[in-house]
N, C-alpha and C positions, 0 to 999 in steps of 0.2 A: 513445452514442459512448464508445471508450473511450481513456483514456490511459495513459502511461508516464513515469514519473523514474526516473533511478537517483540513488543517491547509498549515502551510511552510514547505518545504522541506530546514532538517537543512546539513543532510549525506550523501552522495551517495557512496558506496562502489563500487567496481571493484565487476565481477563477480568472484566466487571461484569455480574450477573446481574439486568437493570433489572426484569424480569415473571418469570412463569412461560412468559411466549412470547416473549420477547425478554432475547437478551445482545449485548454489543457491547464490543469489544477496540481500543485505543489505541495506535499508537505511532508515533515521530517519526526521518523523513529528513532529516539534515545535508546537502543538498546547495549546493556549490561549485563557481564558474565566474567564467572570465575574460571580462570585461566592459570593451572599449574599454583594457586594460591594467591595470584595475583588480580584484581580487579581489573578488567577493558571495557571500556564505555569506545561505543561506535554510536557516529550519527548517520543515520540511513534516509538517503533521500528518493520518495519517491514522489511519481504523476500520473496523474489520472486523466482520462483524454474523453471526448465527447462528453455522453450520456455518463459518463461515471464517474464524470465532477462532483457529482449528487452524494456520492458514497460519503461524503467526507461531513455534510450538515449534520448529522447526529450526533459526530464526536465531537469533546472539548480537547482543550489540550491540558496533556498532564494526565489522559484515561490510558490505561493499558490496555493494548489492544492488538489482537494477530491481522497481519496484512499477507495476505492473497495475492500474488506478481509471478507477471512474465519477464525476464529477460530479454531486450528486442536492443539488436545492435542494427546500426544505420551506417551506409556507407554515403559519403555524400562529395561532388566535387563540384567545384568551382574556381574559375580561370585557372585552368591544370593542376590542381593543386588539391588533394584529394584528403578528407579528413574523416572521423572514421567516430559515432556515434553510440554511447551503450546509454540505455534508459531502464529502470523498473518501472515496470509499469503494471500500477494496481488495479483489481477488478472488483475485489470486494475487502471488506474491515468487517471484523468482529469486535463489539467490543467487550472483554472479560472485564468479567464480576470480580472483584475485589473482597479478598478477605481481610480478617479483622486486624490481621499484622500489615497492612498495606500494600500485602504482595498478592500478586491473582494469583488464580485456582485454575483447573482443566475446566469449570465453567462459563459459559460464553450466552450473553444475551442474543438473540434474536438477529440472523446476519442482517447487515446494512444493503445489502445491494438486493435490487424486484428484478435482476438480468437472468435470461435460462438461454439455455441453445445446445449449441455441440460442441466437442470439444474441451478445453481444460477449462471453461467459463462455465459448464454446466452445472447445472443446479437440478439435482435429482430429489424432488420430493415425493417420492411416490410412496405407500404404506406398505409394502413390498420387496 
């Protein structure tokens, strides 16, 4: 299943090269909403893993932008002892055009991510 936030991009971390088989990239959405009249700012952290470290070079931080993630929880254990894993994990970033009051629009430049396949990562561009 997949989902969607938008907000700001507040972090962008460097990629971390954990193996020779595995990298994985960090960074964090400011997003804010009005709530019963009240203001809530949530910071939302997500990671990007392999090939989709790449998604994140075209944005600055401070761009509004929707973030494209799966939910992937990890069970994991070690010397008996059993610890239990949740991750977003992002596949693609848009990033929205900005109007002239600072706040975006329902428009969105051009996606960040050249990934296609099957599945909730699919990327249907057909004229059809």
């Amino acid at each position: 299943m997949s989902f969607e936030l938008t907000g700001k991009l507040l972090v962008k971390n460097d990629t971390i090269q954990h193996s020779e088989s595995f990298k994985k990239r960090e960074f964090v959405v400011e997003k804010t909403e009005e709530i019963n009249g009240k203001t809530i700012t949530n910071y939302v952290k997500f990671q990007c893993v392999q090939d989709r470290t790449a998604i994140l070079d075209k944005v600055n931080i401070g761009q509004e932008l929707k973030v494209y993630f799966n939910i992937k929880g990890t069970k994991w254990e070690k010397d008996g002892k059993i610890s239990y894993f949740t991750n977003l994990d992002a596949w693609r970033i848009e990033p929205l055009l900005n109007t002239g009051n600072g706040g975006p629009n329902n428009e969105y430049l051009e996606p960040l991510d050249t990934f296609s396949g099957s599945g909730d990562n699919a990327v249907d561009d057909l004229p059809f």
